[in-house]
N, C-alpha and C positions, 0 to 999 in steps of 0.2 A: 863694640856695640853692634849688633846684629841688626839688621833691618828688611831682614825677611823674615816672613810667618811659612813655618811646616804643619802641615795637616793631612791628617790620618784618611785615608779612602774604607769606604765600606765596600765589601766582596761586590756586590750588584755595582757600585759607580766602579771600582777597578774593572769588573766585565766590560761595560758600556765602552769605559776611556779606551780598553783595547781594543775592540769593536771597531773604534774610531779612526784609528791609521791601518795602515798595509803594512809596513814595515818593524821586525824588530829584531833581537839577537839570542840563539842559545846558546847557553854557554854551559859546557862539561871538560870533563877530564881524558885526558889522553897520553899514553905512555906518562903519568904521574903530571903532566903539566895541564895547565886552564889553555880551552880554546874556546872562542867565539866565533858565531859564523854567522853576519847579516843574512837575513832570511825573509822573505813575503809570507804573508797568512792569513789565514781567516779564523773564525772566533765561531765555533756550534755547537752544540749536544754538551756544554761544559768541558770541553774542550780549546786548547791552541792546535790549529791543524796546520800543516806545511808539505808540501810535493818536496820528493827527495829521488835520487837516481840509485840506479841498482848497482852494488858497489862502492857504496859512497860513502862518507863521515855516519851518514845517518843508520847505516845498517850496523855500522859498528856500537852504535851508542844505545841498540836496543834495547829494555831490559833495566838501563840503568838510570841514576839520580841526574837530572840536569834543571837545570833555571832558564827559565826565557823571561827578557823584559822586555818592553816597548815605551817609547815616552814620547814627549810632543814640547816644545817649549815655544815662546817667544819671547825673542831677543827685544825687541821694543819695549814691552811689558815688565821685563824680568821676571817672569811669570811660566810655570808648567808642570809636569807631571809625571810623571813614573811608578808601571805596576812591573811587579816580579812574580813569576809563577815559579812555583815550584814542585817538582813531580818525577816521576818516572814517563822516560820516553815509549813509545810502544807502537814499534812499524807494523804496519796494517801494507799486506799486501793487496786486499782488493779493491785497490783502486775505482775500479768502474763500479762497483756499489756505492760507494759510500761518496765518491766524486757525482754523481748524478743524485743524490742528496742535498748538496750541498750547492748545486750549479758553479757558477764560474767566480765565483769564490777563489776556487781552489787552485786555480789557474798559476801556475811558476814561470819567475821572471826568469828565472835560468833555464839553459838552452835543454831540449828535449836530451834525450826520454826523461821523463819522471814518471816511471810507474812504481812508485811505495808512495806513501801517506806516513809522517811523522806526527801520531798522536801525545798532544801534552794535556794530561788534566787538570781543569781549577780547581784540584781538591787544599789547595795550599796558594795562597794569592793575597799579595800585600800593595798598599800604593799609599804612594804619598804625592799631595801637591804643595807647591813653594810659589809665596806670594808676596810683593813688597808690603812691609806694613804700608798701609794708609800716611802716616806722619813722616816715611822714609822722603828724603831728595836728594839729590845727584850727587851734593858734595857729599853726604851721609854714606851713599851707597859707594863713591869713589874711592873711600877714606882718608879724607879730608875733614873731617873735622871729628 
């Protein structure tokens, strides 16, 4: 018996939900295997945007198909959320344009240089939120009864 509710995000609240945290992961393919790389970001122009170094995962994965998600939950609650992007990555070398757009946004938690810009587009963006039913309680969600 299940005792949580899933529900569908429309493109505008998956924007927003992302909007909402810093933090999220994208994930591609590399020599034929899945990798994921936690990442900081910001959300603009319909876009996922992220500082990347020169030489780095991110120069390799130009051009091609990758997913980024971000989510947020609460343990208290049992309650939260997760949107997936899906897109072609697209490094942007100039930085200083499109960084002075955006202000400090854009700012990387990883150690300098980052001069590339890893652009993902929301042309492709799914989310879902997980909620206890209303009627759910603690033995129910334990499973205990």
């Amino acid at each position: 018996m299940s005792t949580s509710q899933i529900h569908a995000l429309s493109h505008d609240r998956c924007r927003a939900l992302l909007a909402s945290v810093p933090l999220g992961r994208v994930a591609f393919v590399r020599a034929g295997r899945p990798v994921i790389r936690p990442v900081n970001f910001t959300v603009a122009c319909d876009a996922v945007w992220l500082r990347a170094g020169r030489n780095s995962w991110a120069d390799r994965i130009d051009g091609e198909a990758v997913t980024f998600e971000a989510d947020a939950y609460d343990p208290g609650d049992h309650t939260g959320w997760s949107v997936i992007v899906t897109g072609v990555a697209d490094l942007v070398t100039d930085v200083a344009t499109v960084a002075a757009q955006f202000g400090p946004g854009l700012r990387s938690w990883a150690p300098p240089p980052r001069d590339r810009l890893l652009r993902i587009g929301l042309d492709r963006i799914d989310g879902r939120r997980i909620a206890l039913r209303p009627d759910a309680d603690d033995a129910t969600e334990s499973g205990l009864r």
